[in-house]
Backbone as CSV, one residue per row, in Angstrom:
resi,resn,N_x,N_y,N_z,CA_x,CA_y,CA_z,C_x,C_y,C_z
1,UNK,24.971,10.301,-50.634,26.334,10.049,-51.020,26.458,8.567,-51.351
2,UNK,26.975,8.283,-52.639,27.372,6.999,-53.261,28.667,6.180,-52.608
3,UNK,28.765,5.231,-51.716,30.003,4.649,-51.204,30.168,3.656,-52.357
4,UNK,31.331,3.604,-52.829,32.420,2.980,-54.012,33.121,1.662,-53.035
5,UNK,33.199,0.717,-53.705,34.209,-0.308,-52.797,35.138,-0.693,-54.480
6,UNK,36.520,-1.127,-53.864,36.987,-1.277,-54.891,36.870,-2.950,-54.901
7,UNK,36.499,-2.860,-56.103,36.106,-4.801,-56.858,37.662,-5.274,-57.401
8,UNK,37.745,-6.567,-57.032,38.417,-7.444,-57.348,38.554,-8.563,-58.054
9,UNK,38.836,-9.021,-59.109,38.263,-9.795,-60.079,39.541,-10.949,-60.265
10,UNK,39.458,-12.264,-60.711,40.720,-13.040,-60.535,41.565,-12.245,-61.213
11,UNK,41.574,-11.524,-62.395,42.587,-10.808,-62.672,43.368,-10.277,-61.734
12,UNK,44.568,-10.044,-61.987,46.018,-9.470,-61.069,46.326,-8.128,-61.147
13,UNK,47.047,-7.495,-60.637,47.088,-5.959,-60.576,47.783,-5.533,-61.858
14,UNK,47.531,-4.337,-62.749,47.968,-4.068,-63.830,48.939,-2.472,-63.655
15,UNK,48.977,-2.300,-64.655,49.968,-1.318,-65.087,49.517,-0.375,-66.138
16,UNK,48.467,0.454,-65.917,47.970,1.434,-66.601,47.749,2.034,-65.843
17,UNK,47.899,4.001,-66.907,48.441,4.699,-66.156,47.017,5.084,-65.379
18,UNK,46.810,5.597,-64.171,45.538,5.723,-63.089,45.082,4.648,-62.354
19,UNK,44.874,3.335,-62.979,44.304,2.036,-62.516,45.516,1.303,-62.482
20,UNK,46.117,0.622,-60.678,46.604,-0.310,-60.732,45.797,-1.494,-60.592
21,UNK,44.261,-1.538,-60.561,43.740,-2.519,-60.869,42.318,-2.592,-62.086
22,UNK,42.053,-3.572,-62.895,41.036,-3.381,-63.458,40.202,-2.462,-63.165
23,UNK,39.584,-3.498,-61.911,38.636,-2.481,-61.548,38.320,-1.393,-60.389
24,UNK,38.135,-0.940,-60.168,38.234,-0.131,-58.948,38.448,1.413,-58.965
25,UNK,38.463,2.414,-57.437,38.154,3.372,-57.445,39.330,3.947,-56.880
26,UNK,40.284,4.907,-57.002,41.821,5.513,-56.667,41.577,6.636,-56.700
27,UNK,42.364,7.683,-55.664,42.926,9.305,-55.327,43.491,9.540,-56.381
28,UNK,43.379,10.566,-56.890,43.976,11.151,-58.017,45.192,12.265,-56.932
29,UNK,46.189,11.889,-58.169,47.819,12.215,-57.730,47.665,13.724,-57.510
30,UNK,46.873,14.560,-57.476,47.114,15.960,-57.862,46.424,17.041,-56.911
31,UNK,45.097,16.475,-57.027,43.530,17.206,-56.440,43.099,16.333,-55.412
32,UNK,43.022,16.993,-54.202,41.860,15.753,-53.246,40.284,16.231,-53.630
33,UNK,39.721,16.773,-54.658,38.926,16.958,-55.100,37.751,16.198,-56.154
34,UNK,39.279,15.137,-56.970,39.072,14.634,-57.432,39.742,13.254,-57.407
35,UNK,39.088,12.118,-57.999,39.508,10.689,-58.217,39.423,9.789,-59.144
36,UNK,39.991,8.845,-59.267,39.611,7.812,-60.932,38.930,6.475,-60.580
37,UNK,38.082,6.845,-61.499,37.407,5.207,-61.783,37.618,4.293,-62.645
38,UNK,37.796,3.497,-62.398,38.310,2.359,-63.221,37.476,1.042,-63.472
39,UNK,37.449,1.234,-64.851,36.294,-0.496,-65.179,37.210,-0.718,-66.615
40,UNK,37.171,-1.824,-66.413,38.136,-3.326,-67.358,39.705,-1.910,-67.787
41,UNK,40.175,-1.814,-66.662,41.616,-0.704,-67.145,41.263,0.430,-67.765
42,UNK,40.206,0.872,-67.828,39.946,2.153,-68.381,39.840,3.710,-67.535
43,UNK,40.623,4.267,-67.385,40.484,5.352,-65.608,39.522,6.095,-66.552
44,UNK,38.464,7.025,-65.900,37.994,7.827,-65.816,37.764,9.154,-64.917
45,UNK,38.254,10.203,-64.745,38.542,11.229,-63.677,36.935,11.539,-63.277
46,UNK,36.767,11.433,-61.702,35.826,12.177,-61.625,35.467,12.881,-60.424
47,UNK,34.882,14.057,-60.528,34.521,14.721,-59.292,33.998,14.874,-58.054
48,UNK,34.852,15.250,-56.913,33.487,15.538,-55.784,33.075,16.954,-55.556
49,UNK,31.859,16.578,-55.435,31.338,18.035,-55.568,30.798,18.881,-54.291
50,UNK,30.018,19.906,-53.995,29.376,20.497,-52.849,30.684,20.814,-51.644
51,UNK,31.888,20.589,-51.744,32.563,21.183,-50.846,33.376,19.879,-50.146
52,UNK,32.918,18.796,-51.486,33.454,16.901,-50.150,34.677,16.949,-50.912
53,UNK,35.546,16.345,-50.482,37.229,15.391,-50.885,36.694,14.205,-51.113
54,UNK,37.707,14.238,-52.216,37.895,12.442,-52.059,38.587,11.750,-50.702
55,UNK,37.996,10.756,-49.788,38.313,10.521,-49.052,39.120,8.595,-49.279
56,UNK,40.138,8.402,-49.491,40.785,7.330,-49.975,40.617,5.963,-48.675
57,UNK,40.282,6.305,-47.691,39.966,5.126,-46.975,39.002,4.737,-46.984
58,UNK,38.027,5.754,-47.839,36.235,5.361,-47.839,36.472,5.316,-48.877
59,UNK,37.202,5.432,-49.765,36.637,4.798,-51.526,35.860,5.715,-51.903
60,UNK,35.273,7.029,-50.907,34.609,8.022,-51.272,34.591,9.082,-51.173
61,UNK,33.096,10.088,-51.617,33.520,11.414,-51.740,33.383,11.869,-50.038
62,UNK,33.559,12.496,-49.165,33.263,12.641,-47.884,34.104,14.248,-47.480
63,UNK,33.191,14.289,-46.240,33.234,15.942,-45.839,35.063,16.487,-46.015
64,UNK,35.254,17.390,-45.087,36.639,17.880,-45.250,37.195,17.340,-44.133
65,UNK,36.944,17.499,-42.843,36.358,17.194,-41.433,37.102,15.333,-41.334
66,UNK,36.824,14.841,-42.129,37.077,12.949,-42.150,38.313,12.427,-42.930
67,UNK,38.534,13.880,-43.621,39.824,13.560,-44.575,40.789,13.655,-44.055
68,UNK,41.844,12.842,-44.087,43.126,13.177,-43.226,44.607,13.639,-44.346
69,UNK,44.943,14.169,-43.992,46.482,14.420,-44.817,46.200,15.196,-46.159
70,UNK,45.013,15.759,-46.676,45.229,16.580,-48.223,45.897,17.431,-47.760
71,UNK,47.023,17.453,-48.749,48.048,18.634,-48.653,48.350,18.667,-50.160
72,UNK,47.539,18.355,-50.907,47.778,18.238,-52.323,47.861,19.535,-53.085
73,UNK,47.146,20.547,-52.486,46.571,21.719,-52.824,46.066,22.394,-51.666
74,UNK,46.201,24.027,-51.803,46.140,24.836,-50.246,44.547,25.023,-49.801
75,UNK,43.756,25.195,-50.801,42.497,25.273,-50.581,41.225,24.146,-51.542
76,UNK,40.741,23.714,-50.637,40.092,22.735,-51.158,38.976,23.017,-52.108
77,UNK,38.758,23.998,-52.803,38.197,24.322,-53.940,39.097,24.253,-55.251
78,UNK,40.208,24.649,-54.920,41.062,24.233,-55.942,41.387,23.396,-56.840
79,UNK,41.446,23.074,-58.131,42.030,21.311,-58.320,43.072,22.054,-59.533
């Protein structure tokens, strides 16, 4: 499993839609399944796979078990 940290660059926090910052890694509003990546403001959606959540305090994909609060959706296969 790949751990993500979100990068910080002197740039300031922006205003595009997925990335409030350049760069970095965010929960997607919808699916705890899935999340956006972000390099120079550009989001990209992407998946966790094998049965993990996105887990937003780890910046990563992680078991079901460590995730706290998805209530985004009833079953976590879902997105």
């Amino acid at each position: 499993m790949t751990l993500y940290h979100r990068k910080q660059h002197g740039d300031g926090p922006i205003s595009t839609e997925h990335c409030d910052w350049l760069y970095g890694i965010f929960g997607h509003e919808t699916s705890c399944t899935r999340y956006w990546t972000c390099w120079n403001g550009t989001a990209t959606e992407q998946l966790c796979i094998g049965g993990l959540l996105y887990n937003e305090n780890a910046h990563s994909c992680d078991w079901p078990e460590n995730v706290d609060g998805c209530q985004k959706h009833r079953k976590y296969g879902r997105h």
